[in-house]
Every structure is written in structure tokens, then in C-alpha cells.
LUMDREN-509069 format. One record per residue (C-alpha): x, y, z. Coordinates in nm, 3 decimals. Layout:
N
+---------+---------+---------+
:      xx :      yy :      zz :
+---------+---------+---------+
:       X :       Y :       Z :
...
+---------+---------+---------+
***
This chain:
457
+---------+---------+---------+
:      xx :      yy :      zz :
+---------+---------+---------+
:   6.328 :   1.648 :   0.127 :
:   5.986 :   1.510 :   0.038 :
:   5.963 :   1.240 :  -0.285 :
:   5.642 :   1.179 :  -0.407 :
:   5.555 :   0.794 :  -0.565 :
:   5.352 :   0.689 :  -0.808 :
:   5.111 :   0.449 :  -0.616 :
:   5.047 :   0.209 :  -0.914 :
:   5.423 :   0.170 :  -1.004 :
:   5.554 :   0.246 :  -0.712 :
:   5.811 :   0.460 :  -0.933 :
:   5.921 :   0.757 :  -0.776 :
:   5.795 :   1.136 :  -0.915 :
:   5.970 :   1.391 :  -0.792 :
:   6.222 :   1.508 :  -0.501 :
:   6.092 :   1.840 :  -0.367 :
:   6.259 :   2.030 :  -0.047 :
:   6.122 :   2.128 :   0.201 :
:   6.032 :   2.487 :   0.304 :
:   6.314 :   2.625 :   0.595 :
:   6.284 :   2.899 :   0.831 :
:   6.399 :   3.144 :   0.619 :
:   6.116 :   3.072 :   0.337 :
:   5.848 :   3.039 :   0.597 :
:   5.906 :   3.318 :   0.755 :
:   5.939 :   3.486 :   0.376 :
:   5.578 :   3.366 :   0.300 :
:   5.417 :   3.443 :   0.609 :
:   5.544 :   3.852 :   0.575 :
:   5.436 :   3.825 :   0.246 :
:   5.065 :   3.707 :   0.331 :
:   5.016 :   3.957 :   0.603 :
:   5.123 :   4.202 :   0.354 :
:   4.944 :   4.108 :   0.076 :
:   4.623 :   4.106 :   0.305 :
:   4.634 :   4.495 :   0.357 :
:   4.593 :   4.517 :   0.011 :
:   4.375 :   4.217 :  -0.073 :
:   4.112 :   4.314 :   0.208 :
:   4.054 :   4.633 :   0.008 :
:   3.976 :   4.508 :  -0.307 :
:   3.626 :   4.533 :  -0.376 :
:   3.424 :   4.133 :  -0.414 :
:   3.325 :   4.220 :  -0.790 :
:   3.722 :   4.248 :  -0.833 :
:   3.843 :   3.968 :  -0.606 :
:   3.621 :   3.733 :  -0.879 :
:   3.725 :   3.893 :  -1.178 :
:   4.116 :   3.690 :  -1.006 :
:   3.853 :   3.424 :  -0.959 :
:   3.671 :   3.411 :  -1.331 :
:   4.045 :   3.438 :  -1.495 :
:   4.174 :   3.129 :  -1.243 :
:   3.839 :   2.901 :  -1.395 :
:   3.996 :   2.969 :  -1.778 :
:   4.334 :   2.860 :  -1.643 :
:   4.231 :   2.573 :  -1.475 :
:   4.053 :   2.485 :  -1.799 :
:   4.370 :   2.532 :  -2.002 :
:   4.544 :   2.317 :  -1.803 :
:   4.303 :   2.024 :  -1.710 :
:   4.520 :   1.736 :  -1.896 :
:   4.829 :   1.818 :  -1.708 :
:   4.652 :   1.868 :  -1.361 :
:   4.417 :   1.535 :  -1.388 :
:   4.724 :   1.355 :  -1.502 :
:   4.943 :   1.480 :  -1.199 :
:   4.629 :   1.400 :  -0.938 :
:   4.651 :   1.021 :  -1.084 :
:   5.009 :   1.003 :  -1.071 :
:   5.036 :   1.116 :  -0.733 :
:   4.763 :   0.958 :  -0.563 :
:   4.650 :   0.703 :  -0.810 :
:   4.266 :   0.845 :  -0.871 :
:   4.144 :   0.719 :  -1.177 :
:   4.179 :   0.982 :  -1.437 :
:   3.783 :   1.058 :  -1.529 :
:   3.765 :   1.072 :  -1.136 :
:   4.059 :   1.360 :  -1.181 :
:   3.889 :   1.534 :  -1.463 :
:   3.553 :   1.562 :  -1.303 :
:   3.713 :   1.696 :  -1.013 :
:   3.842 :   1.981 :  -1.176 :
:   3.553 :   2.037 :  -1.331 :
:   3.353 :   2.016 :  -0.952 :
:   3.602 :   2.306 :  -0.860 :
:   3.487 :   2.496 :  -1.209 :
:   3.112 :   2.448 :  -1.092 :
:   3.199 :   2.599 :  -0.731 :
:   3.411 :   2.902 :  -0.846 :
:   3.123 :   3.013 :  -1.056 :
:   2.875 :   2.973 :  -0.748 :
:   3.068 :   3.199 :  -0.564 :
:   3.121 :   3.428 :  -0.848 :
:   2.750 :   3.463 :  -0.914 :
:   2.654 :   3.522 :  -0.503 :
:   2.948 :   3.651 :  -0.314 :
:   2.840 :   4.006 :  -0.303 :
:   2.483 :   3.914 :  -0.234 :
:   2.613 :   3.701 :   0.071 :
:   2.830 :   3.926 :   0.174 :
:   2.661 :   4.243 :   0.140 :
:   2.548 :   4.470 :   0.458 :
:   2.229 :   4.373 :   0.631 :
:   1.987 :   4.655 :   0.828 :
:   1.845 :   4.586 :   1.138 :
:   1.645 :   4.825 :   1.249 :
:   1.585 :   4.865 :   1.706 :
:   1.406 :   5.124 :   1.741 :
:   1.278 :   5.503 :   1.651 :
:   1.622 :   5.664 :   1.777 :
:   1.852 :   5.407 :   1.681 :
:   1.919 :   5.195 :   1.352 :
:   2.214 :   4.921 :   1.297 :
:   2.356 :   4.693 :   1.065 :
:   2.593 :   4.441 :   1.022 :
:   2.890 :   4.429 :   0.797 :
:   3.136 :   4.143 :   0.664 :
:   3.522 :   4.174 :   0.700 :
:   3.821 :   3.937 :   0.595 :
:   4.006 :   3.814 :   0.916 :
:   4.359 :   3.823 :   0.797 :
:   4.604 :   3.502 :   0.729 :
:   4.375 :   3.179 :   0.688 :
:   4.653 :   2.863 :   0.760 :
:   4.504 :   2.572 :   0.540 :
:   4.580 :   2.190 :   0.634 :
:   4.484 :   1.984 :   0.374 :
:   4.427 :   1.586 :   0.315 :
:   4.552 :   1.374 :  -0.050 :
:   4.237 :   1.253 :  -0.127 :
:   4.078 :   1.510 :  -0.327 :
:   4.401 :   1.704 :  -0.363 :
:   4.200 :   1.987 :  -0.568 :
:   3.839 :   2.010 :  -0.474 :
:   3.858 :   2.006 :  -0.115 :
:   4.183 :   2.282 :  -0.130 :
:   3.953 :   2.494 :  -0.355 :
:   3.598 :   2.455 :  -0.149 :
:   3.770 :   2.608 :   0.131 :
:   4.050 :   2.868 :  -0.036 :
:   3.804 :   3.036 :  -0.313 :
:   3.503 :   3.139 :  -0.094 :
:   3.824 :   3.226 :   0.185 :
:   4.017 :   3.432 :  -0.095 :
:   3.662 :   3.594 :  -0.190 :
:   3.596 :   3.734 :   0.136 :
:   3.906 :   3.933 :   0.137 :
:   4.109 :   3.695 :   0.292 :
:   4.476 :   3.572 :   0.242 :
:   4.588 :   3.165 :   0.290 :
:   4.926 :   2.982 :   0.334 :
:   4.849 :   2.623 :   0.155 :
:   5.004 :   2.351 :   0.354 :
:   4.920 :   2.066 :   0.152 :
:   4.938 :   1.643 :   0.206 :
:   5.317 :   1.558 :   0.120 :
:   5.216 :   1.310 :  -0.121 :
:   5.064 :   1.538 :  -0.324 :
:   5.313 :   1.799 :  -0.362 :
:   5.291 :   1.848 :  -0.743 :
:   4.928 :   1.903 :  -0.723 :
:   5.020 :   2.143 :  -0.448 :
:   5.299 :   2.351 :  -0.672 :
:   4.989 :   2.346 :  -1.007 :
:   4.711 :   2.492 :  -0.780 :
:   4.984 :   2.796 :  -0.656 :
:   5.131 :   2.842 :  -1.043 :
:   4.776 :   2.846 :  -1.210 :
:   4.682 :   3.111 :  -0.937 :
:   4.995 :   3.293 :  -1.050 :
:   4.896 :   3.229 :  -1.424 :
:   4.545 :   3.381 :  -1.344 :
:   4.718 :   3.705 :  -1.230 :
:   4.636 :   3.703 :  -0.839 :
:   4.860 :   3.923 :  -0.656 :
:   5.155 :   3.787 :  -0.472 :
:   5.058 :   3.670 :  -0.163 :
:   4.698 :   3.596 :  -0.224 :
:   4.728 :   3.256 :  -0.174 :
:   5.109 :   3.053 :  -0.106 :
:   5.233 :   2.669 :  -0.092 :
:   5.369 :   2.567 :   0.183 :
:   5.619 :   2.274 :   0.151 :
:   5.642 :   2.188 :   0.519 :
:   5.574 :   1.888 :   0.741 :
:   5.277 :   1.844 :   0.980 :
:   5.409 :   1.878 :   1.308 :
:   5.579 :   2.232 :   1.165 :
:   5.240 :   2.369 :   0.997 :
:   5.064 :   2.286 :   1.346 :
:   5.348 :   2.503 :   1.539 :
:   5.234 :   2.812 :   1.276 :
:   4.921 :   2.800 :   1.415 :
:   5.075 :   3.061 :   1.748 :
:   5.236 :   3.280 :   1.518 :
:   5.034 :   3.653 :   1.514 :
:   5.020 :   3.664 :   1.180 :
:   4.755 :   3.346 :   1.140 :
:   4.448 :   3.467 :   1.233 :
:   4.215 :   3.127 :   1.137 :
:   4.281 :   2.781 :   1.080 :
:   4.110 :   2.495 :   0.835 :
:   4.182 :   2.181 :   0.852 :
:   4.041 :   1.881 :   0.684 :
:   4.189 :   1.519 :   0.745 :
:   4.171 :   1.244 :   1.023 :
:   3.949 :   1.309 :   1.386 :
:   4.292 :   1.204 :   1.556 :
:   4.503 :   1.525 :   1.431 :
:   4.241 :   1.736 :   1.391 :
:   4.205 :   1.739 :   1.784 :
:   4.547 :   1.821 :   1.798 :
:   4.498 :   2.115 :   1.574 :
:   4.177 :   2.213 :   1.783 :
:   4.358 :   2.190 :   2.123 :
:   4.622 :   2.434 :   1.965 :
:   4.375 :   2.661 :   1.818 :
:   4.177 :   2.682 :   2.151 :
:   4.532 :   2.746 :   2.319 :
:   4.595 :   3.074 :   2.074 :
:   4.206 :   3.133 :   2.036 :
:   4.210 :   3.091 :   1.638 :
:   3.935 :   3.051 :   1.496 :
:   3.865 :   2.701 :   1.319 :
:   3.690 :   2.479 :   1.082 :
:   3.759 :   2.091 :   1.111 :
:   3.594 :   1.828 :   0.843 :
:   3.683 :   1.519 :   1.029 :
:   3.677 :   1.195 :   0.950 :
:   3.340 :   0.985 :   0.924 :
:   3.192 :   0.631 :   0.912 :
:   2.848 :   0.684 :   0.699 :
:   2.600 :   0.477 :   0.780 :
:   2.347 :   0.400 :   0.491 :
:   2.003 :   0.245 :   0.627 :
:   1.830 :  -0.018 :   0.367 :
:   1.468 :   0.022 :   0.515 :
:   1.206 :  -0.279 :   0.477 :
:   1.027 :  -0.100 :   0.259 :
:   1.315 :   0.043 :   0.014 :
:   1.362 :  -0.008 :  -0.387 :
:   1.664 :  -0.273 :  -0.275 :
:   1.792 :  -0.225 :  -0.663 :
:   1.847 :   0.121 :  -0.558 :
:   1.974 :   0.106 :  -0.226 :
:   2.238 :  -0.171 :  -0.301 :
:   2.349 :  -0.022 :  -0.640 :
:   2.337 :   0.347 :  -0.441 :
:   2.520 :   0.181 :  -0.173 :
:   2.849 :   0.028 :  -0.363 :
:   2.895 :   0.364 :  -0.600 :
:   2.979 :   0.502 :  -0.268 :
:   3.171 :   0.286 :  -0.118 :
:   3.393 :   0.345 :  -0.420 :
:   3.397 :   0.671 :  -0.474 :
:   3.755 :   0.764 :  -0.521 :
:   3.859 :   0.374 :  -0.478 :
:   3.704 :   0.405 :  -0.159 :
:   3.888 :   0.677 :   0.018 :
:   3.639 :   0.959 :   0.085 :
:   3.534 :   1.062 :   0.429 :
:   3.160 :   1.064 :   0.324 :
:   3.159 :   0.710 :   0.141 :
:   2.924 :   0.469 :   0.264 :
:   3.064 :   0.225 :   0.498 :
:   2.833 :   0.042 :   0.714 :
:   2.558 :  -0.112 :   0.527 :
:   2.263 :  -0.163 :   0.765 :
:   2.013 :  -0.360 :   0.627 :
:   1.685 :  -0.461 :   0.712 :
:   1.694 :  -0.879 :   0.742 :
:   1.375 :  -0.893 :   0.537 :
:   1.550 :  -0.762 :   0.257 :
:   1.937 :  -0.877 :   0.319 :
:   1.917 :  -1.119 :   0.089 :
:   1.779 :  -0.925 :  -0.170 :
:   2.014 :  -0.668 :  -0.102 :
:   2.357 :  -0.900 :  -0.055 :
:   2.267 :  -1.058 :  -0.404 :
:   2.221 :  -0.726 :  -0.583 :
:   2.526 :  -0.571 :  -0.454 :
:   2.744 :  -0.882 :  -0.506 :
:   2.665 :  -0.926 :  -0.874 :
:   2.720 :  -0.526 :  -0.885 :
:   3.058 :  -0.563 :  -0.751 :
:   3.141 :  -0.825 :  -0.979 :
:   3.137 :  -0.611 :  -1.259 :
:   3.432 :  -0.372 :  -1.075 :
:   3.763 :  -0.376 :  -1.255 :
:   4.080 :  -0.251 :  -1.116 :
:   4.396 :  -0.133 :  -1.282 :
:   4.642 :   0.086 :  -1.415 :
:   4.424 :   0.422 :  -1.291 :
:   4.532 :   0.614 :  -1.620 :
:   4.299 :   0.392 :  -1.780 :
:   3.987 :   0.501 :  -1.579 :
:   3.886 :   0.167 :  -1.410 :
:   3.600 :   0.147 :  -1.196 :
:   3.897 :   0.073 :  -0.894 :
:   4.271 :   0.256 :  -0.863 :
:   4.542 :   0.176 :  -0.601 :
:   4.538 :   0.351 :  -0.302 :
:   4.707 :   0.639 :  -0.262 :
:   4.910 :   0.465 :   0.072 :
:   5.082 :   0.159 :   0.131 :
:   5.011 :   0.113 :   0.460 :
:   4.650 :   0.171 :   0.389 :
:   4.646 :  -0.213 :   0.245 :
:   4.777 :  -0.296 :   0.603 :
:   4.458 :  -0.096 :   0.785 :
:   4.259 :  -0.263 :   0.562 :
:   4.371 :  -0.572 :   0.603 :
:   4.333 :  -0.588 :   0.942 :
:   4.013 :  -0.463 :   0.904 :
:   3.883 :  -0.780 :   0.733 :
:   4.067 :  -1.020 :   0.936 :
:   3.901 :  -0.900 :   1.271 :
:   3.534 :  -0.902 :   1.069 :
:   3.609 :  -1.248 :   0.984 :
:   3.713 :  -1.352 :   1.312 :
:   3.422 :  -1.201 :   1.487 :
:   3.207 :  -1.426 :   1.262 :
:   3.175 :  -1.219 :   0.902 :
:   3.118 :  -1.424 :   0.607 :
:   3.361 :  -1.306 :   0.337 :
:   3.061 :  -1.316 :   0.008 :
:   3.351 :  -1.213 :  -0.228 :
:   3.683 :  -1.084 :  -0.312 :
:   3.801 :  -0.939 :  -0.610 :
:   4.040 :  -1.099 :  -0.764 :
:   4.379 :  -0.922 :  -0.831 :
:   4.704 :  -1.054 :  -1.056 :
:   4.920 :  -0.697 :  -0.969 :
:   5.284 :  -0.774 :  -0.887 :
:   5.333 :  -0.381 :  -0.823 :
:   5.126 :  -0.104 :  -0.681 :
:   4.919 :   0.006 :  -0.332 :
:   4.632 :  -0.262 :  -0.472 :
:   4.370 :  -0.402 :  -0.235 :
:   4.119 :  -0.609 :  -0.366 :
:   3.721 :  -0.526 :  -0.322 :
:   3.592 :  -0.727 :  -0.085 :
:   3.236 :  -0.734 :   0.065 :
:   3.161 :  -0.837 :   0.390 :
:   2.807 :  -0.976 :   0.489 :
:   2.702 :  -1.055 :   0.855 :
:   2.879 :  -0.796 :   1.010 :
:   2.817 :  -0.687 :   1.366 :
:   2.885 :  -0.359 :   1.544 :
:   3.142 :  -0.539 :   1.817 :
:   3.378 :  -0.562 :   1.463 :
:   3.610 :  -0.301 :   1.450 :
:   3.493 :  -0.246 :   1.076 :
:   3.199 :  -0.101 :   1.268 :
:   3.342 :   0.151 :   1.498 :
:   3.672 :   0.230 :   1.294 :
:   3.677 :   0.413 :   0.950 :
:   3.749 :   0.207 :   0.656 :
:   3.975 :   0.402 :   0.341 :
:   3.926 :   0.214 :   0.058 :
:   3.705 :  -0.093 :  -0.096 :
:   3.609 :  -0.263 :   0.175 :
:   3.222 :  -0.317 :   0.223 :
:   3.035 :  -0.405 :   0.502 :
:   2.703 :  -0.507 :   0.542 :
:   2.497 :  -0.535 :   0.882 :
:   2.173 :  -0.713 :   0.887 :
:   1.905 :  -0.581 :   1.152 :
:   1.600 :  -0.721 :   1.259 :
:   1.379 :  -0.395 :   1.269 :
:   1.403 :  -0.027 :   1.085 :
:   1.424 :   0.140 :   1.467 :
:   1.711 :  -0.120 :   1.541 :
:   1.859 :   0.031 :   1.209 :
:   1.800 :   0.397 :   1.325 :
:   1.964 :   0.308 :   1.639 :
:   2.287 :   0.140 :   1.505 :
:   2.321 :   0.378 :   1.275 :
:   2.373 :   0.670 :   1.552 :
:   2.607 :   0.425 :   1.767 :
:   2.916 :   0.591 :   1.614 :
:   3.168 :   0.853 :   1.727 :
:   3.139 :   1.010 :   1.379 :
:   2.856 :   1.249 :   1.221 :
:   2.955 :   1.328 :   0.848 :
:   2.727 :   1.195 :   0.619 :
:   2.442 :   0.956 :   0.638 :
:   2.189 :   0.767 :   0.382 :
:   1.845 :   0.644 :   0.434 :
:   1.665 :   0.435 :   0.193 :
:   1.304 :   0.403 :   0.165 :
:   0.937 :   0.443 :  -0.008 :
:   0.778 :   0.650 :   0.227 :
:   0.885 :   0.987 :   0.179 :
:   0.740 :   1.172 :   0.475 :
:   0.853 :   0.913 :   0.763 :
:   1.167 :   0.881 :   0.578 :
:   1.212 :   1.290 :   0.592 :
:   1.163 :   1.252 :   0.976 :
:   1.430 :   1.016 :   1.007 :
:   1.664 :   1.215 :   0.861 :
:   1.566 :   1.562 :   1.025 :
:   1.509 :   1.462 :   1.337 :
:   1.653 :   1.112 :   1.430 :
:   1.965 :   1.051 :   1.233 :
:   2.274 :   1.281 :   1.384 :
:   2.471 :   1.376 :   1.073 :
:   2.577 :   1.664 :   0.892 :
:   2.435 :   1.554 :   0.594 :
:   2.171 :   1.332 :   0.512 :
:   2.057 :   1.158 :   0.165 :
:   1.757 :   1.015 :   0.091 :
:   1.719 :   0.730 :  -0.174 :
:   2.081 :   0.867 :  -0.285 :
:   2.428 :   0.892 :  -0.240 :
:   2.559 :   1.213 :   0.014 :
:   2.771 :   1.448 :  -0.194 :
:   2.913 :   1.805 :  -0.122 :
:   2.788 :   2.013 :  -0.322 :
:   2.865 :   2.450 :  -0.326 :
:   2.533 :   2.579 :  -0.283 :
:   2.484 :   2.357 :   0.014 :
:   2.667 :   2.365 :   0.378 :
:   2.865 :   2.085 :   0.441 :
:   3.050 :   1.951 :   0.770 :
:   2.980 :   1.737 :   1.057 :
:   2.869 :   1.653 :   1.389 :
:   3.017 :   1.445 :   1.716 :
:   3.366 :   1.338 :   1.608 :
:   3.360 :   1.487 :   1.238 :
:   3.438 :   1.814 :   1.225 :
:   3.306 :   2.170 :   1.328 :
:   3.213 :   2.478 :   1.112 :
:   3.087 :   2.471 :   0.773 :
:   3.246 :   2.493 :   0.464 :
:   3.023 :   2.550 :   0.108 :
:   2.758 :   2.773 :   0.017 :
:   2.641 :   3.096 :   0.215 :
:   2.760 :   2.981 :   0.548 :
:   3.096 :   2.863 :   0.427 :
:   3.216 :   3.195 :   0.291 :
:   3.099 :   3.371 :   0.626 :
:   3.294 :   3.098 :   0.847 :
:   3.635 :   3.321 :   0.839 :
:   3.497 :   3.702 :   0.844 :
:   3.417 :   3.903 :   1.117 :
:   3.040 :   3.978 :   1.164 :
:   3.074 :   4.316 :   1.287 :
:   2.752 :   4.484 :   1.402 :
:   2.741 :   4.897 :   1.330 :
:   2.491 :   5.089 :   1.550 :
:   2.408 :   5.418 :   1.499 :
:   2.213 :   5.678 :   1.672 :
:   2.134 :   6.024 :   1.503 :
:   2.288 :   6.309 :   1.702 :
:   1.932 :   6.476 :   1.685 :
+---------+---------+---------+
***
């Protein structure tokens, strides 16, 4: 059985049970068979499914917010624009899938011509993490779904409700049975579907640790794969940046989502002319935070884990050991709920294991350097390669940085790094591999097939 609690109450939601063999092997059939008929349906009519799921959605964005906040404790406006984000990408793909996925002519020579065509794989398993229980199911499953593929949903356990609303508004919207299916199974069982014949790709977003695991057992059954890791973004204060800016830039992304996103900003690396400046700025910014009861929208919700106050906490301790100065902590009065309180480090150093480790939830750290290069240089010193943020005035050596120097997926400049459908997103190193989003997400699980073709004459 799986129970899912209410993270600010720590009340209990629901009791669902688990998926057995019988079911599992039910909804696998079903997906295969579903994808024989799927796979034929022309794009235009695989997003007329798609245009009808936006309207449900819509109908039913009170109840869906509402159930993201219960379950995971995201402050409700957070929820709402989230389903709104997933709106914003289903009409993206609406407007260009047959563009993107349309044949392409190559031409060799005078006797031969060839071009290349774009076909669903088949069953698409999907692993997905709590944090943004809707957006980052629907970035990969709509442009997956569009290409003519099928998917089996195995979502985070503590979000099964949000799990059971993304499979019955896909129902509501008409999709044929099969299209797309919730799996209510555990980890370890979802990673042993990976070998059956049936799954012919794997996506998997969550930590670097399990995703290696999922890699090594794709790589044994040669499944394809896309893996959005975790990440530690680095976001570079330059000598020469607007420091308002930068620090205010700087703490919205630390708490996006009460801190727990993979491409928050979570080392602070800041020039020592303008630390002070900086510290000051962000300090009196993070004064203003509030946290609370996350059906009331604060700035701050609880975290969607209890032992995530633990990793946390042990986070701090070893940056204040190390020699961290603790410039302040937010005071809390909660008797109940998964609550830690923001706290901003300054004088951090990259021996602290705030450095090397990624940090889920409001926890910022701030690392003083003596020169921009030493800045540059600390900022690559990580296993991960997500996301990344420069700040500074000069455009043009500031564009170099980023396209040549910092090793990232993405990288902001005098802003905050966001995913966003019309642009690629994924990372580097110990973050992930593939694409998901725009042009180059919908081609990650198709098979490029190259036609050529020689006239009998």
C-alpha cells in the first residue's frame, strides 16, 4: 500500500495499493497494443487528443493545484502556474509537431535521392520525481505521445493523487486506452520493467545516484534513454554586475518551489569586491520571505520530505564548522509540518559539503572569490552540469563565458535559468543525458530512419 501525507499537517491523504503482477502485466499488453494503433494516427490527429486534454486541464485547475499542494506542499500560485506552464507547452507542440516531424530530402547525387523520415519507437517507461509532479510528467509525455508514441507513467509515491488526475483528465480528454497509463508501483519494480520487450525507451528524471542505476540497466537491455539528473547551479556575481540584480536574481531561485528544483541556484560565487554589496542586498531580500500554511501562497512551503530537514540540516552544520558565518535564519514558530527555516550562509568555501553536494530546499550559500577567472573556475569544479548563471555588464565577454567556458546545459545571463518548450533542456557531466523540450526533445524517442532511393532507369 502507498499513503500519501500532507507535508504541512502531517495528516495523512489517501491509502492507494499498489499495482501487482497481474495489473502490470494488464497495462503493459495494453500499451503495446494501443501503440499499433496510436503510431498510425496521423500528428494533426494525435493534437486534436492534445488541444481537448489543454480544455480539461483548464476545467480542472482548482482541484489539480489543490492536490499538488496537498501532496507535496508547493504553494498554491506555484501549483496554478504550473499548470498553466504545461498549457503553454501543449500548445508549442500543437503549433510545430508536424513541421518538426515532417520528412526531410537530401539529395546525393544525379542517380540517387534520399530522405529521412520520423517514427514512434513503441512503449516509452517514464520515471518521474515529486517536485514538479505535473510539468516535468507533461514536458516529457506530450511531445512523447505526439510522436506516435505510447508511455506507462510510473510516478514519485508521494504524489500519487497527482499521478491518478494526470491519467483521468487524459481519459476525460478522450485519448484512447492505452495512450498513456499510471503505474502505481515502487522503484526498484519500475527499474526491473526496463528488460521487458515491450519497453522500447526509458525517461527518467530524479537524483544522479538512481539515475545511474537506471542507465546501467538500460545499457544492459540497450534502451534507449533520457536522464535529467540532479544539479548544483552555480550563479557567478561578476565585479562588474548590477549587484541589485544579481542578489535579488539569485534568492528567487534559490526558492523556486521552496527550494527544491534541480536548476535553482545554489552556490553563490561572488566577486569579493562586491560581497558585501551583494550579502547586504540579499539578506534584507530574504528578510521579507514568509513561510506557512502553503494553501495560502507564501513566499516559502514545507518540504515535500521529512528527511529532507535532516539533509539540510547537516548541510549547515558542516558549513558552519568549516568556518561559514550563519548571516541569518528565518525564524519559524511551526509545531507541525516538513518546515526548515531559510537560512543564508556567507563565507562559504568549496571544501564544505554545501559546495560539492546538492542542496533541496532554502538553504543559501554564498562563496566570495578574489578574481572573475577564480569565479569561472569554481564554478566548473562540480560533478554536475544543469544549469548555470552569470552576472555581468559586459555583454559580449559575458556571452563568451557562457558559450565557451562555463560547462552547463543551460546558461542565463543577468537572469534566472528556466525550462522553457521552445528551448532544449538537459545537462552535462553528472546531470543527465538527452534532451527533453522543443525540436530536439520530441525527436529524442523516434527512429530517424533514412530512405534512399535510386530510379530503376
Amino acid at each position: 500500500m502507498i499513503e500519501t501525507i500532507n507535508p504541512f499537517n502531517e495528516e495523512p491523504i489517501k491509502v492507494y495499493e499498489e499495482d501487482g503482477s497481474d495489473s502490470i502485466e494488464s497495462k503493459l499488453e495494453l500499451a503495446a497494443t494501443s501503440f499499433n494503433d496510436w503510431s498510425k494516427y496521423s500528428i494533426s490527429k494525435r493534437c486534436s487528443f492534445i488541444e481537448s486534454l489543454v480544455s480539461t486541464m483548464q476545467k480542472h485547475k482548482t482541484a489539480g493545484a489543490r492536490l499538488m499542494t496537498q501532496e507535496m506542499g508547493k504553494p498554491l500560485n506555484q501549483s496554478e502556474a504550473e499548470i498553466d506552464k504545461c498549457t503553454l507547452l501543449c500548445d508549442y507542440y500543437i503549433k510545430n509537431a508536424e513541421r518538426y516531424l515532417a520528412k526531410q530530402n537530401f539529395y546525393t547525387d544525379d542517380d540517387e535521392s534520399a530522405y529521412v523520415v520520423k517514427r514512434p519507437l513503441g512503449v516509452v517507461l517514464s520515471i518521474m520525481p515529486w517536485n514538479f509532479p505535473l510539468w516535468q510528467v507533461f514536458r516529457f509525455v506530450i511531445p512523447t505521445i505526439v510522436a506516435g508514441n505510447t508511455s506507462l507513467l510510473k510516478h514519485a509515491s508521494n504524489v500519487s493523487g497527482v499521478s491518478n488526475w494526470i491519467f483521468q483528465i487524459f481519459q476525460e480528454a478522450g485519448f484512447p486506452d492505452g495512450v498513456l497509463q499510471n503505474l502505481l508501483v515502487s522503484g526498484r519494480t519500475a527499474q526491473k520493467l526496463i528488460a521487458d520487450p515491450r519497453i522500447q525507451a526509458v525517461s527518467f528524471t530524479g537524483s544522479t545516484e538512481v539515475g545511474k542505476i537506471i542507465a546501467k540497466t538500460c545499457g544492459e537491455n540497450l534502451k534507449k534513454n533520457v536522464l535529467e539528473l540532479g544539479g548544483s547551479d552555480p550563479y557567478v556575481c561578476l565585479a562588474d554586475a548590477d549587484i541589485e540584480l544579481a542578489a535579488e536574481t539569485s534568492l528567487k531561485s534559490r526558492l523556486i518551489n521552496s527550494g527544491q528544483s534541480c536548476i535553482a541556484a545554489k552556490r553563490l560565487i561572488v566577486h569579493e569586491k562586491v560581497y558585501d554589496d551583494f550579502k547586504d542586498v540579499l539578506v534584507k531580500m530574504a528578510r521579507k520571505q514568509t513561510a506557512g500554511d502553503p494553501m495560502k501562497s507564501p513566499s516559502i512551503g514545507p518540504l515535500a520530505k521529512k528527511e529532507a530537514i535532516r539533509d539540510l540540516q547537516d548541510l549547515r552544520k558542516n558549513a558552519l564548522a568549516k568556518g561559514a558565518s550563519l548571516l541569518y535564519e528565518q525564524e519559524l514558530s511551526f509545531t507541525k509540518g516538513y518546515f526548515f527555516p531559510l537560512s543564508v550562509l556567507g563565507e562559504c568555501q568549496a571544501n564544505m559539503d554545501v559546495f560539492s553536494q546538492e542542496s533541496f530546499g532554502p538553504l543559501v550559500a554564498i562563496f566570495p572569490v578574489a578574481s572573475d577567472e577564480e569565479a569561472m573556475r569554481l564554478a566548473n569544479q562540480s560533478s554536475f552540469g544543469l544549469g548555470a548563471a552569470i552576472f555581468s555588464k559586459d555583454i559580449s565577454r559575458v556571452q563568451y563565458l557562457a558559450e565557451e567556458i562555463m560547462e552547463a546545459g543551460t546558461c542565463a545571463i543577468n537572469t534566472f535559468v528556466k525550462s522553457d518548450p521552445r528551448l532544449p533542456f538537459g545537462g552535462t557531466k553528472e546531470s543527465g543525458i538527452g534532451r527533453e523540450l522543443s525540436y530536439l526533445g520530441l525527436q529524442e524517442f523516434v527512429n530517424i530512419k533514412s530512405i534512399q532511393l535510386r530510379s530503376s532507369t
